[in-house]
VOGU-3710 file (C-alpha; in Angstrom, 3 decimals, decimal comma):
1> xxxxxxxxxx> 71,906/-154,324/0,426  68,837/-153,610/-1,332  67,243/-150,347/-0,958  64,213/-151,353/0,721  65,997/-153,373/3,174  69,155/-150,712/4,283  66,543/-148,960/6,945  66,440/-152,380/8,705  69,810/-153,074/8,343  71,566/-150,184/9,558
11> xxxxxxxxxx> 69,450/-150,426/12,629  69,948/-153,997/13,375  74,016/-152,877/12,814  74,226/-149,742/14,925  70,974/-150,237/16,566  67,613/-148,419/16,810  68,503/-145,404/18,574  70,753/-144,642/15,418  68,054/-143,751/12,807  69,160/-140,005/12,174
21> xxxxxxxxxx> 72,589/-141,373/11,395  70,842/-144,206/8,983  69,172/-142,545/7,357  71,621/-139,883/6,405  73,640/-142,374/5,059  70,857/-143,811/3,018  70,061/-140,519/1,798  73,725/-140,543/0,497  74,648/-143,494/-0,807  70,994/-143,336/-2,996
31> xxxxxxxxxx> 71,694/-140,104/-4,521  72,155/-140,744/-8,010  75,077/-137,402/-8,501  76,707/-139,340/-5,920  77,030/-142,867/-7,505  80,332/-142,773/-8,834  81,724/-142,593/-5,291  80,316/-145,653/-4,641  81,886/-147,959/-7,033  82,394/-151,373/-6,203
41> xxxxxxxxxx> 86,343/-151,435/-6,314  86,408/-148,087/-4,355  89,211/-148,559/-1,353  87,622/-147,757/2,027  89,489/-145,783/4,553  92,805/-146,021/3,189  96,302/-145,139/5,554  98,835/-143,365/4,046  102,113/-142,222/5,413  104,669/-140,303/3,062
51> xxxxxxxxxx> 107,661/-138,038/3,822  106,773/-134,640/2,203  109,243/-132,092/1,551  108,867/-129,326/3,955  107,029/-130,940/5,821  108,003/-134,061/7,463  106,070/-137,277/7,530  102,265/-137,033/6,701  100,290/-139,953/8,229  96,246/-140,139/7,585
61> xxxxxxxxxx> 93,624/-141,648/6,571  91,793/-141,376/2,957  87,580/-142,393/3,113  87,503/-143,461/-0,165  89,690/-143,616/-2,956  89,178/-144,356/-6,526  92,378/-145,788/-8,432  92,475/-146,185/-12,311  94,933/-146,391/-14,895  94,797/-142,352/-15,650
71> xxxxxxxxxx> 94,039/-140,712/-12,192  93,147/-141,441/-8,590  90,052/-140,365/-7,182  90,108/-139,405/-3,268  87,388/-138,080/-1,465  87,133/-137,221/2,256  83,815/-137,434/4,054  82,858/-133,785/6,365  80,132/-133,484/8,682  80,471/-130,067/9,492
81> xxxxxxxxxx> 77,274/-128,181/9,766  78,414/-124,812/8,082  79,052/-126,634/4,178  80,947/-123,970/2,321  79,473/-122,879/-0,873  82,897/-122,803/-2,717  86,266/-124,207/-2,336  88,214/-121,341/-0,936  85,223/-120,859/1,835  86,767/-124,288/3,071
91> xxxxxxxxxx> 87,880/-124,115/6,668  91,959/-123,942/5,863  92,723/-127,026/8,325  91,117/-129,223/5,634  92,584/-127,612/2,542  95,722/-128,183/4,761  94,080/-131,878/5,054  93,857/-132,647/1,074  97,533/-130,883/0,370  99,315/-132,903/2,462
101> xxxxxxxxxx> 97,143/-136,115/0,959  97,510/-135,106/-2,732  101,035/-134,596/-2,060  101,701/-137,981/-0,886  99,382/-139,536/-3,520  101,477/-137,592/-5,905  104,730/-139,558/-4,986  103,017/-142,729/-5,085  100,923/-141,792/-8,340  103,449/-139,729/-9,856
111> xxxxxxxxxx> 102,455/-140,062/-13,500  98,212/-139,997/-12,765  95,590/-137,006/-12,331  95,057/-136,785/-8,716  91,728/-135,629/-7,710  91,125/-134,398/-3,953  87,664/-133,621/-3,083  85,602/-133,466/0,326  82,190/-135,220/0,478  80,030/-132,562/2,514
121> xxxxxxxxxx> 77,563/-134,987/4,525  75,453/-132,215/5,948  74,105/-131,515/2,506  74,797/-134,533/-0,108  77,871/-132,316/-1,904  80,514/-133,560/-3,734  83,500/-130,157/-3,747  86,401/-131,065/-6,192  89,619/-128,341/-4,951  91,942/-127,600/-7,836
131> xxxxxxxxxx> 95,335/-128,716/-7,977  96,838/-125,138/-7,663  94,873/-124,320/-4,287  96,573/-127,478/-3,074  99,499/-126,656/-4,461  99,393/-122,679/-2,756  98,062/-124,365/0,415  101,604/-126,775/0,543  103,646/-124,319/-0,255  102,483/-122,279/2,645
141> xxxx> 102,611/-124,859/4,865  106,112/-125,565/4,409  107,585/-121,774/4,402  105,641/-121,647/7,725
//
């Protein structure tokens, strides 16, 4: 959709009363520090299931992910009003979230970077969380 026309659009998809939510979604599919999320071959809410040690079998769904031949990409979109200003301010149910995900992408992608991030609607921000907060987070999940 053009730019000009994705006002018009969205409402004649979700409907007039929706404009908030349009436009909010405008705002962030236009930001330029955002683009790369937005690729083309980008998979769209993606299922997963995976039996992870420790844990049992993780089932969820991925918003976006990003697969090339040297890493996966997967972000998770967040509406949450309060948008932590680092990682480790990240509510721990969705650090929780992205372990359980990267550890499933890891048995599928074992020999590719993984890279977990949450897309924080409320403000346009794109959070990458290390590997070894994931890591921690799993581990403590499964001694639990």
């Amino acid at each position: 959709i053009k730019p000009a026309d994705r006002l018009t659009f969205g409402r004649q998809l979700i409907g007039e009363d929706q404009s908030t939510l349009i436009e909010k979604a405008i705002t962030l599919i236009s930001d330029p520090d955002l683009a790369s999320i937005w690729l083309g071959d980008a998979l769209t809410e993606v299922e997963i299931t995976a039996a992870v040690p420790g844990l049992g079998r993780v089932h969820g769904t991925m918003d976006r992910l990003i697969i090339n031949a040297e890493s996966i990409r997967a972000i998770d979109f967040k509406s949450n009003r309060v948008v932590p200003k680092v990682w480790n301010e990240t509510p721990i149910g969705i650090i929780n979230q992205l372990a359980a995900y990267h550890a499933a992408l890891l048995q599928v992608y074992p020999d590719r970077d993984i890279e977990m991030s949450v897309l924080w609607t409320q403000n346009s921000s794109l959070m990458i969380y290390p590997p070894n907060c994931l890591h921690e987070a799993l581990n403590a999940l499964t001694s639990s």
